[in-house]
N, C-alpha and C positions, 0 to 999 in steps of 0.2 A: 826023287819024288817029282814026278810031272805033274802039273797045276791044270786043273778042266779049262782049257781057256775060252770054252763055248759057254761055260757058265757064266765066267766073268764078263763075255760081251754083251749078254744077256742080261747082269744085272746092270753093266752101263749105260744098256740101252734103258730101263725102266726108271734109270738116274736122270740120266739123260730128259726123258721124257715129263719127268714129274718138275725139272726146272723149267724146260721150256712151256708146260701147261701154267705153272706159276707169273714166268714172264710176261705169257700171253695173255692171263688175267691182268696183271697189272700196267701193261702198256693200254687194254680194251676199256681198265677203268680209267685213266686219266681224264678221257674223254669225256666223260661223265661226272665225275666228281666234283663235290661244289663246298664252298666254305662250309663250316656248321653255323648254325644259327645261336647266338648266345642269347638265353635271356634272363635282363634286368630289370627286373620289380622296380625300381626306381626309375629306370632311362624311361619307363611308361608314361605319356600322359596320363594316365586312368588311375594311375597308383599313386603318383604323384598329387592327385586333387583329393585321393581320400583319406581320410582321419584314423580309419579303424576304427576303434568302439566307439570312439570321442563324436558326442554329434554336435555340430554346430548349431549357431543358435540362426545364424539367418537374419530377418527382420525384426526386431522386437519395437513395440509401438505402445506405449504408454500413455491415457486420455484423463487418468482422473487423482486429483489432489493423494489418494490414498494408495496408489502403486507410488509414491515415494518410499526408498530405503535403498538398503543394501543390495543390491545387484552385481550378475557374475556374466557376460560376455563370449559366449568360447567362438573362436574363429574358425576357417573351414578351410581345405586345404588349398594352398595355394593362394590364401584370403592375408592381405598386409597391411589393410585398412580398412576402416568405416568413415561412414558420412552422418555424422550426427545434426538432426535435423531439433530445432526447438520453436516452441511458440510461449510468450507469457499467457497468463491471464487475462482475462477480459477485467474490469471495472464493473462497478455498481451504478446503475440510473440514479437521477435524482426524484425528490419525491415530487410530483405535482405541488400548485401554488393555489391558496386558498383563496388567496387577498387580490392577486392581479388574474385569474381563471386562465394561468399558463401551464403547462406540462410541467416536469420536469427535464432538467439535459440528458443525453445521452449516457453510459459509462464508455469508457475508452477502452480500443481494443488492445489485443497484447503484442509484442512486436513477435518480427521473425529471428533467428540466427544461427546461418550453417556453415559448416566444415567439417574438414576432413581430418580425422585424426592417425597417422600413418607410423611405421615403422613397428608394427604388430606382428606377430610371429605365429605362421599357420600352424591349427590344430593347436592352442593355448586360449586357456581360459584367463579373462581378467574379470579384476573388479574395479567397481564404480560405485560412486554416489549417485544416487537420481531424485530430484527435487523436480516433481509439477508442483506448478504454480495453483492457488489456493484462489478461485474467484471472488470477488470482491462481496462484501453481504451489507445488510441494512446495518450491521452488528458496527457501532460505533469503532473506528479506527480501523476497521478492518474492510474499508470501501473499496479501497484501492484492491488490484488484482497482482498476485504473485509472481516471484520470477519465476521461470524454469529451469533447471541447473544441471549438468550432468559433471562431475568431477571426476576423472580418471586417473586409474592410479598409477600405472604405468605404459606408456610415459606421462609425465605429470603435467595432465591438460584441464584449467577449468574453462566450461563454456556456459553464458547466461543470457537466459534472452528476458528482457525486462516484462514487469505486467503492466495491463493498463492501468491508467487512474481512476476513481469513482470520483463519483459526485456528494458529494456532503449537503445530507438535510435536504431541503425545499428550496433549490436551485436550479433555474430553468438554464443555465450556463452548461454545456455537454464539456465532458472531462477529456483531457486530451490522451490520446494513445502511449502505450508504452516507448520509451525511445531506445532507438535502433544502437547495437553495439559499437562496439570498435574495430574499425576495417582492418584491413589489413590483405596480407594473398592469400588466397583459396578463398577467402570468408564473404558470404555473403546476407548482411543483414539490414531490416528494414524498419521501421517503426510502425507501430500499430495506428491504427483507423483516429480519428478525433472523434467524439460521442456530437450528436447534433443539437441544438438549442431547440429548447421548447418552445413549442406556438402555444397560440392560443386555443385551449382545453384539450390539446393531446400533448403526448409526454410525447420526444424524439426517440430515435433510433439509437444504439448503441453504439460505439466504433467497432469498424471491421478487424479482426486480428489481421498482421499483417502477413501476407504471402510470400514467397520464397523470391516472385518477380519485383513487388512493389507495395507502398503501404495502401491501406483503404480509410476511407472516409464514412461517416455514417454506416449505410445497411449495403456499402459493397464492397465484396471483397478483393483480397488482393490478386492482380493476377498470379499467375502459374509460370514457371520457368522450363515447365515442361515433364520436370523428372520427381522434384521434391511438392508438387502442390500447391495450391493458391489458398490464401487467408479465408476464416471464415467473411460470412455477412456480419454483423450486427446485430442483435435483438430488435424487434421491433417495437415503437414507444406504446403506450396505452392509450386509449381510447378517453373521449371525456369523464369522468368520475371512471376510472380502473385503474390497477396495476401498469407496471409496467412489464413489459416479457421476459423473462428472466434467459441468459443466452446461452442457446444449448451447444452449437458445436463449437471444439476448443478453441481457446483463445478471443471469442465473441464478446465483448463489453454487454451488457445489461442496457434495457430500453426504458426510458422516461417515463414515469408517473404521469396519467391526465390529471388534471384540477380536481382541487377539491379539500388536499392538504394531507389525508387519511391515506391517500393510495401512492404506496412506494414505489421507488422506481425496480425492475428487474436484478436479479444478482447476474455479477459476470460468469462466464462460464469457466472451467478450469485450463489449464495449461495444456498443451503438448509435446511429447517427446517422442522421436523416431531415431532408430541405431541399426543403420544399413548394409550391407558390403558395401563396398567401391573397391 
């Protein structure tokens, strides 16, 4: 039996041809071809900074005695610490003087004290205590102005920034400022404003809360460091026969009673508390 040998060249040829089309593909792609691209949800900046559901909380800013309690924190991604910023209370004015036609003194403003509290875990919710400070009132013993406090729970950080003093009764002597924490690194804290001594027939100024730069005196505040804010003013003192001003932005001491005996001095104003990224 003889073998078609024109067949067989024939299908070597289209053997043939179907490797060399092959070859010449893949020698034409070399030229061309390029790594692939891997991608990692993680290796992203973008993915990396977000939470998913979890939203963080941001800035939270706290002005009045009754946002005190229980608080929950949650961080954001890529977030490992905050700057917790505090102010005391302001103090209470003294009442005007009947017998000598002088004011009454200032209340004292509330101090400042910041840091940073670190080693926080992004996208994790914490808890805290938060204590604003309670300004100072006519309300016997209760002159003096609050501290302000945030207690953290983990890791276990307390921070207090003291209130001002008040004035007791029909005292033309201005109350001196809250005083300034305890130093140390990262911390930066200041004491609050001194209340000013009563003239004669106006009540003084109250002390400035102190600012994140320095403390204040009387009705100025403290300056600014730029990033966390400057102390309030003061209240200002009363007028002959009037009140005194009661101090409205936080940390403010209360303004002196004018003469007369009947007109009390201002209440201090309350504390404040700020909880930032850094």
């Amino acid at each position: 039996m003889h073998e078609d040998t024109s067949a067989n060249d024939a299908r070597a040829r289209r053997g043939m041809d179907r490797r060399t089309m092959i070859k010449a593909a893949g020698i034409a792609g070399l030229g061309a071809w390029t790594a692939p691209m891997i991608v990692d949800s993680m290796a992203s900046p973008v993915a990396a900074e977000s939470c998913g559901a979890t939203t963080p909380t941001g800035t939270a800013t706290f002005t009045l005695n009754t946002n005190s309690g229980v608080k929950t924190y949650t961080t954001g991604g890529g977030q490992t610490s905050v700057f917790v910023s505090l102010w005391g209370a302001g103090g209470r004015g003294g009442t005007g003087g009947a017998a000598n036609f002088t004011g009454g003194g200032g209340g004292g403003g509330g101090a400042f004290y910041g840091t940073t509290i670190s080693g926080l875990t992004p996208c994790t919710t914490y808890t805290y205590t938060l204590t604003v400070g309670r300004g100072g009132t006519n309300t016997g013993g209760l002159e003096s102005g609050g501290f302000s406090r945030v207690v953290w729970s983990s890791p276990s950080v307390t921070l207090t920034a003291n209130g001002g003093n008040g004035v007791v009764g029909a005292s033309t002597t201005g109350a001196t400022g809250g005083a300034a924490g305890a130093t140390g690194p990262g911390i930066t804290t200041f004491k609050g404003g001194d209340g000013g001594t009563g003239a004669t027939n106006n009540g003084q100024p109250g002390g400035g809360s102190a600012g994140s730069g320095s403390a204040a005196t009387g009705q100025s505040p403290g300056n600014s460091d730029g990033t966390h804010g400057a102390g309030a003013s003061g209240a200002a003192g009363g007028a002959s026969n009037a009140v005194g001003n009661p101090g409205i932005t936080p940390g403010s001491g209360g303004g002196g009673g004018g003469k007369g005996g009947s007109f009390s001095g201002g209440n201090g104003a309350d504390g404040k508390v700020v909880i930032s990224p850094s």
